[in-house]
N, C-alpha and C positions, 0 to 999 in steps of 0.2 A: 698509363702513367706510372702503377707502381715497377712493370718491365724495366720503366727509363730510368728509374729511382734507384732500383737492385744495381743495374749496370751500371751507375753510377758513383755506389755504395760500392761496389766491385773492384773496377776501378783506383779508387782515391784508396780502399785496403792495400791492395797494389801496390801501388807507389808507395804506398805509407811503409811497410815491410819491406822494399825495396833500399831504400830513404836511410835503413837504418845500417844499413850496411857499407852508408857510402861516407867518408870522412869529409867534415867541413870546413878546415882548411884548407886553402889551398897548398900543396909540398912545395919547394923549390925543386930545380933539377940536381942542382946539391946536394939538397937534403935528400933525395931520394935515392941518391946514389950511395951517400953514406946510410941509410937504412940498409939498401942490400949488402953493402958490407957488414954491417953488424948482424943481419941475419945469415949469413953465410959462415960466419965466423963462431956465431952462436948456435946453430945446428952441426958443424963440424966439432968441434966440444965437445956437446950431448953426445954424439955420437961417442966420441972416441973416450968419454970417460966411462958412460954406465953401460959397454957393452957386458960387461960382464955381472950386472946386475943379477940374482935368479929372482924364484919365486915369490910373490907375496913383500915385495920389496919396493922401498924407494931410492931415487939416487937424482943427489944437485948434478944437474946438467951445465948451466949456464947462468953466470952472474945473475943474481936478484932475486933469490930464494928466498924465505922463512917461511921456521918450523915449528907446531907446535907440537909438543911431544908430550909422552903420558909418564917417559922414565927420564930423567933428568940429563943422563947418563946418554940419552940420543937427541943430538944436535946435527942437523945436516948444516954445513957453514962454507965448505971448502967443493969443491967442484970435483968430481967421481965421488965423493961421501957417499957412502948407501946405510942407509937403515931400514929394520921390519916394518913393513907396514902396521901392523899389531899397535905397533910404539907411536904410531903417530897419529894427533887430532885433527890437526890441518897442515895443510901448506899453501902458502900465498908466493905468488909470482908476482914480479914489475912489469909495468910496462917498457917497450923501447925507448929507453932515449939517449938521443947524442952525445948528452953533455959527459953522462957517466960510464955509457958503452953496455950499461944494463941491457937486456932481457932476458926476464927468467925463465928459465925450463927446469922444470924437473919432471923424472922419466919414472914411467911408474911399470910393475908388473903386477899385476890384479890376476888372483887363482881363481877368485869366486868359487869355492866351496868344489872345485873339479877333483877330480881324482891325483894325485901324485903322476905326476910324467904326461899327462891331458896339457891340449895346448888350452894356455889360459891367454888374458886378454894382455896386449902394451897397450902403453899410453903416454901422451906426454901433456902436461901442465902447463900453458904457457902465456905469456903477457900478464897483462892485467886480472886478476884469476884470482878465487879463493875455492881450496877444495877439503871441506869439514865432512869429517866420516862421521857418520848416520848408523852405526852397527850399533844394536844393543846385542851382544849375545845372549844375555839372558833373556832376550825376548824367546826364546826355542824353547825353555823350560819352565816359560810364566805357567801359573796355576790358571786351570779354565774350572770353568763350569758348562756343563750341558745345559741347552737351548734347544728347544721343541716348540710348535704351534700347538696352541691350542685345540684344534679339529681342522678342519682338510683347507679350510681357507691359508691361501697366502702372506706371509709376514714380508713386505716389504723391508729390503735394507738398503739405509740411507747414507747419505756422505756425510753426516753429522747427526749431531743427539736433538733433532727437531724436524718436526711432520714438514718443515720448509726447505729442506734438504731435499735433493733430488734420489733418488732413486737410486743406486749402485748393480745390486741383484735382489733376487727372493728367495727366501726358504718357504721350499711346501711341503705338503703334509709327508707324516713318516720321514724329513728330513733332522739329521742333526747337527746344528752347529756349536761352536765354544766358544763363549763368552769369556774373554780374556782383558775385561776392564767396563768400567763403569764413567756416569758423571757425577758430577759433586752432589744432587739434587738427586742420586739414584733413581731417576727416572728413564732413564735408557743406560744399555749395556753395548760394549762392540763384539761382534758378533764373529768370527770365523768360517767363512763356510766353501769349502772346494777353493781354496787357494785363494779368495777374494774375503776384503773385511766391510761391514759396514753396520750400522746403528739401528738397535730393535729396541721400540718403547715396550716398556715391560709392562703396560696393559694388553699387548699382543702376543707375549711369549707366554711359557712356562721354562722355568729355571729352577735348576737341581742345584741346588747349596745355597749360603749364603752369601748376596750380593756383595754385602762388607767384605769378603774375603778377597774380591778384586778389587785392584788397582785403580788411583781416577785419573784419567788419561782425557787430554786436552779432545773435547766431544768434537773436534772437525778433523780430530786423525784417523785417516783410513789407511794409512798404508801398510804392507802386508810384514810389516818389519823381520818379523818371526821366521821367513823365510830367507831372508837375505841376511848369514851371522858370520860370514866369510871375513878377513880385514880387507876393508874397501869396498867389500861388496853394494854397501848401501852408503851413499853419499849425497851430499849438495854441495853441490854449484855456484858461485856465483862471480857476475862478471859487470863490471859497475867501472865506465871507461872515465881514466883519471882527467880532471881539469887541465885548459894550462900548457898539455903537452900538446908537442909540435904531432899533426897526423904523420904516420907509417904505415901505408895502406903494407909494405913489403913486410910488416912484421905485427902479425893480429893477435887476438887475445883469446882463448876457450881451453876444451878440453877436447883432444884428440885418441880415440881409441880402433883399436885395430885385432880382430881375431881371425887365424887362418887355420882353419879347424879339417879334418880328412872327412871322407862321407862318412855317416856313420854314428858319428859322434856326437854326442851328445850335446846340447845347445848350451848356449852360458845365457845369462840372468842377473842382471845391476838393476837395482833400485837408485834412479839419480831425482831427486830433488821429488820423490813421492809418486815418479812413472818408472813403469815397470819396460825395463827393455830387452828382450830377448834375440836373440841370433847366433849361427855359427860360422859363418864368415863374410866378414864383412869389414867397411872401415867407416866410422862416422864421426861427424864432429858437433858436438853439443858448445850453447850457449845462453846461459841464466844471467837474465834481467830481472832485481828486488820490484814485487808489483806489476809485473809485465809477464814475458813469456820465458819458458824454454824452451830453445831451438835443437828439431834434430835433426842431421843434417845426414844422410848416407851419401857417400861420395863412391863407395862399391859394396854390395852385395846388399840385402834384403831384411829389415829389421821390423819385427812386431814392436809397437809403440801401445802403451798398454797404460791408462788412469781414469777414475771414477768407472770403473765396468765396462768401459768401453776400448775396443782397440782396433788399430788403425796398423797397415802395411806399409813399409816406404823400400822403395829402391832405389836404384844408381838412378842421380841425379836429380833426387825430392830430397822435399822437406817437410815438417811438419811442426806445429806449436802446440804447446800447453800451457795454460792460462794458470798464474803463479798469484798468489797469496798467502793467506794465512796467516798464524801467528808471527813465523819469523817472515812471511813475505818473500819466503821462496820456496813454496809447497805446492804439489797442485792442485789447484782448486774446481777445475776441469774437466772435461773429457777430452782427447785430441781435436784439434779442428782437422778441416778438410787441408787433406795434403794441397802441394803447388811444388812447382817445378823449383830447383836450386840457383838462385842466382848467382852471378860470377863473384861479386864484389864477397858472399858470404864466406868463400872459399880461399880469395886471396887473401896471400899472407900466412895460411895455415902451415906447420912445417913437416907436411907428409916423408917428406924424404927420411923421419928418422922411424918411419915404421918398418918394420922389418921385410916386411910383405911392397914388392915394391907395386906401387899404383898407377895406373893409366896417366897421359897427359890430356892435362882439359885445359880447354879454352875459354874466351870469351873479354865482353866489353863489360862497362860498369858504365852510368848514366852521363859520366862527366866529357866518355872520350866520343868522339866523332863518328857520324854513321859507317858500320861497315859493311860492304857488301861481299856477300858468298856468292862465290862464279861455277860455272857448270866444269872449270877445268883452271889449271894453275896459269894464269896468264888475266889480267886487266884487257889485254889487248885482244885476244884472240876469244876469248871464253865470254857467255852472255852472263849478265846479273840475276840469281835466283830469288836470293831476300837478303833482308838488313839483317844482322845479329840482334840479340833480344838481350837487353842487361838484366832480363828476368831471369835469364837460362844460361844453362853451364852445358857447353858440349865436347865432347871426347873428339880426340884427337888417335887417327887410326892410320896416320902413314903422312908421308912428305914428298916434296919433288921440287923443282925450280924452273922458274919461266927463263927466256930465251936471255935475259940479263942478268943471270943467277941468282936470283931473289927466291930465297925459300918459300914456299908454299906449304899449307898444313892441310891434309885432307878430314874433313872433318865429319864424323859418324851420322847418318841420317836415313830411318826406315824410308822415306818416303821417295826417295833420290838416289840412283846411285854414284854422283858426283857430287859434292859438295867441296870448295876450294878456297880457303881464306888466305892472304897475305899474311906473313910471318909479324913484318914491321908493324901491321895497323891492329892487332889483337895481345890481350895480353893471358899467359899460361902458368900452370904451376901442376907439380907433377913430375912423373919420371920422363921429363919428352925428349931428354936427350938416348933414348933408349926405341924411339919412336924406329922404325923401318920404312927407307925409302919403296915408295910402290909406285907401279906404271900406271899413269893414269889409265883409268877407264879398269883399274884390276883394283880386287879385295887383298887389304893387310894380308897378309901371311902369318898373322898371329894373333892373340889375342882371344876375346868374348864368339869370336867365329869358327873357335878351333874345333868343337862341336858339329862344323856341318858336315853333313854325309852320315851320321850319325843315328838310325833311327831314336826319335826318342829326345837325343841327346848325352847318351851315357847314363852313369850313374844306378839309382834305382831306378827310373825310370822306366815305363812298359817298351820293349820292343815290338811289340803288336799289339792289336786293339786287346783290351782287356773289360772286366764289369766289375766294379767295386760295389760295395754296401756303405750308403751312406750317414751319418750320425749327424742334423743338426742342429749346434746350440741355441739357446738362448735368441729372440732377437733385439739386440742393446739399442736404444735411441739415444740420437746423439742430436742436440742443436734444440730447435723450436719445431717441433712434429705436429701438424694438424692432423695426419693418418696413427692410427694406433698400431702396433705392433704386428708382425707380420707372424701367422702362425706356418713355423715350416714343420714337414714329418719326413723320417724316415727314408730314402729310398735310392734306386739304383743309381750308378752313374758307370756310361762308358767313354773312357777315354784309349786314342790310340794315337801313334805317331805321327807328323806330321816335320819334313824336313827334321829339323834337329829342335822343333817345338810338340805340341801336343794339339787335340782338338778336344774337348773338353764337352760330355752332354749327360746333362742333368734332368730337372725337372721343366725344364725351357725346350721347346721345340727347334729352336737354334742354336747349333753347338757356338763355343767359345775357340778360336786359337787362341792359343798359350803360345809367350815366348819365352823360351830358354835363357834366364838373367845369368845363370851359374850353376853347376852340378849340382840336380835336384830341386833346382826350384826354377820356379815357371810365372807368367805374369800375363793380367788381362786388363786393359785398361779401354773403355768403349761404353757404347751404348749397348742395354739388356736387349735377352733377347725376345722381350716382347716390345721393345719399341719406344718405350712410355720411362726410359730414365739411363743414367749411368750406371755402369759396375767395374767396380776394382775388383781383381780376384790375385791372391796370390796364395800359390800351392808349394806347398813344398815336402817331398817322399820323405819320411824321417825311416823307412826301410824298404825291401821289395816288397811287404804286403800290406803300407799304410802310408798314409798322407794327411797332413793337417792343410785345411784352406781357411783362410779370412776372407771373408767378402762384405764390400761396403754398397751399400744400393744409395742414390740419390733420385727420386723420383721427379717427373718435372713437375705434375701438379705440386709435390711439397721439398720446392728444392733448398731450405733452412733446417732439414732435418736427415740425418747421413740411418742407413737402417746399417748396423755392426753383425754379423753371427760370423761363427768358427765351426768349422764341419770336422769330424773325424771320421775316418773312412779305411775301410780291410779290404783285405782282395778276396773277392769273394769266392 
């Protein structure tokens, strides 16, 4: 009975998250037409005014901007205007609408703290949208205090100043963290410790100075501020869809960012709305609901998703949530939930085209339109029915062709098949697909996420023969309702060696893992462990030829309400 319960709790989450993505009006065929005109028109603008934006910069894109700004003196008002990011608190974007030919974009260039001449992040602002910078600089040069345990026992650190806070990390013995604020009641202190912050009652610690001399900082802030002093680096989000207006599914609301970084280089790191995001190339699209979630959304390459202690991997074509509260009710209050595939409706509408890096074409249906069927070849008539399309999924589009009446056909991306065939007319895309390459049925794209095969390895850092690493594992984070306690991992080998233009991956499991190659350098495992008895997410990625960072998520079946989180760091040995 509770199997039927879960799965049906499963289920209605589903849809429910689904649900949110899909507008309740119904458009005309009018209106819909004139939405693509206004977004066509409003992305050709952006473009052509802030191409020449640089660094650390904002620039009005396209009607229905405001700006708040910290010197008087900088008003974004007029369309190419750029100003320093430095100088601005926020910016708010409009929604689409007809009547005034509004939608706002403004286009952002975010350094986050990189080196001069390092490729930093774009971005653009747009619809309905409020984006307030979260930077304290002086948080990098607050006054701490030394924070020590008592003896060899553990000090829990919490996501707040009360023993009813969950858990973040620990400090143990011989460890030292800094105390960089207190609460009003100087009964806990927040704690600093290895990049992560969280809350130690001061009947647990011992602390070097006086407590008076810190700050009192609202006892449910954890986040790592102190790191993130870049302009822009650390912001919130928020996306709160206006009453009243007519739906445009063609022209959406969020924040769109994009970094295309060489091997090598060093990763970039935004603080958005109190989760920590890390990656070096990639493109994703975030979206904050006041009291709800933040969505994050990868549309290409491989993003660590990182709040309350916990962190979570997404790739092409996931998503993931974080559970928003707090003071202002857009913090997170969180750890990630379990990833799910990207659905279409989340994506439409987004205006990838002004990212500089140009992105694949995807497809796909959203709940309103009509079933469609993927055929084993471009043709209704000649080709048999594989499956329906899923408006829970978004799929990549990897070549084209036309059946005997000229009707385009889009061949669409699928490990498990090598023909997949949808009709042009009955799906809807977004994306660079006029860029797409016609290919003969029954043959692979000629371009693209495949240009890797033949490849040992796949390029990059990557081992071109079996190799033996030393392995380092962290922490292990619980995330969810856990009935099993923590899992104790230690120390030890791992050989990985090539496999086509993937990897084979073997650890402490008697069953090695295939790795698939998502992008230069990073690899992905999604399946059952390999002892039989759960799920594992794995994703790897060489940050050189003699080291790799791995995230790995376990969901076991006995305790499937509880995700296990650790991060391995690993040398060539």
């Amino acid at each position: 009975m509770r199997r039927v319960v879960l799965l049906g709790l499963s289920v209605l989450l589903g849809s429910l998250l689904l649900a949110s993505y899909v507008a309740a009006p119904t458009v005309r065929a009018e209106d819909r037409s004139a939405c693509r005109i206004l977004v066509d028109e409003g992305i050709a603008a952006a473009a052509a005014a802030c191409g020449g934006a640089g660094a650390d910069s904002a620039c009005y894109g396209h009607a229905g901007v405001v700006v708040s700004s910290a010197a008087d003196s900088t008003v974004l008002s007029t369309v190419g205007q750029i100003a320093p990011l430095s100088e601005i608190q926020s910016l708010t974007t409009s929604a689409a609408s007809l009547e005034s030919g509004d939608w706002g974009i403004a286009m952002l260039n975010i350094q986050a703290g990189l080196p001069e001449g390092a490729a930093g992040v774009r971005g653009a602002l747009f619809g309905d949208s409020v984006l307030t910078s979260a930077v304290r600089a002086e948080a990098a040069t607050t006054q701490t205090l030394t924070v020590r345990t008592f003896d060899d026992l553990p000090v829990l650190l919490r996501a707040g100043a009360s023993s009813n806070f969950p858990q973040v990390t620990r400090m143990t013995f011989k460890q030292e963290g800094a105390a960089d604020g207190r609460n009003a009641k100087n009964t806990w202190v927040r704690v600093r410790l290895d990049g992560m912050v969280g809350w130690a009652s001061m009947n647990q610690i011992r602390l070097e100075g006086d407590i008076e001399s810190l700050p009192i900082l609202d006892d449910r802030n954890i986040a790592p501020d102190f790191l993130y002093t870049a302009p822009m680096q650390a912001m919130t989000l928020s996306n709160v869809p206006a009453r009243g207006k007519p739906a445009c599914a063609e022209a959406a609301s969020g924040l769109l960012l994009q970094r295309s970084a060489e091997s090598g280089a060093d990763p970039v790191s935004l603080l958005v709305n109190g989760v920590e995001l890390t990656f070096l190339s990639a493109t994703l699209v975030l979206r904050a609901a006041p009291k709800d979630h933040l969505d994050v959304m990868a549309i290409e390459g491989v993003v660590s998703v990182r709040a309350f202690g916990a962190e979570a991997a997404i790739a092409d074509g996931e998503m993931l949530q974080v559970r928003l509260g707090g003071a202002d009710d857009l913090t997170a209050v969180a750890a990630p939930k379990q990833k799910t595939k990207l659905p279409f409706a989340a994506v439409e509408g987004v205006p990838m085209t002004l990212m500089p890096q140009a992105l694949s074409c995807l497809a796909g249906v959203v709940p309103t339109d009509a079933r469609v069927a993927v055929r084993s070849g471009p043709s209704a008539k000649e080709y048999t029915s594989l499956f329906f399309m899923q408006p829970a999924q978004t799929y990549t589009v990897e070549g084209w062709n036309a059946d005997a009446d000229g009707n385009k056909w889009w061949k669409l991306r699928n490990d498990n098949r090598a023909e997949n065939w949808v009709e042009q007319s009955a799906i809807r895309v977004v994306g660079a697909c006029e860029k797409v390459e016609k290919v003969e049925v029954g043959m692979m794209a000629g371009s693209g996420a495949e240009g890797a095969a033949g490849v040992p390895g796949g390029g990059g850092f990557a081992p071109s023969t079996r190799t033996i690493w030393n392995a380092e594992v962290g922490v292990d984070q619980l995330v969810g309702t856990c009935k099993l306690g923590a899992l104790n991992y230690c120390a030890h080998m791992v050989a990985i060696s090539p496999r086509g233009s993937g990897l084979t991956y073997r650890g402490q499991e008697i069953t090695p893992y295939n790795l698939t190659r998502v992008r230069e350098n990073v690899y992905v495992y999604n399946g059952r462990n390999g002892m039989g008895n759960g799920r594992i997410s794995i994703a790897l990625t060489f940050t050189s030829p003699t080291s790799y960072t791995l995230t790995q998520t376990i969901v076991f079946d006995a305790d499937p309400e509880c995700q296990h989180v650790n991060v391995v760091n690993a040398t060539l040995r």
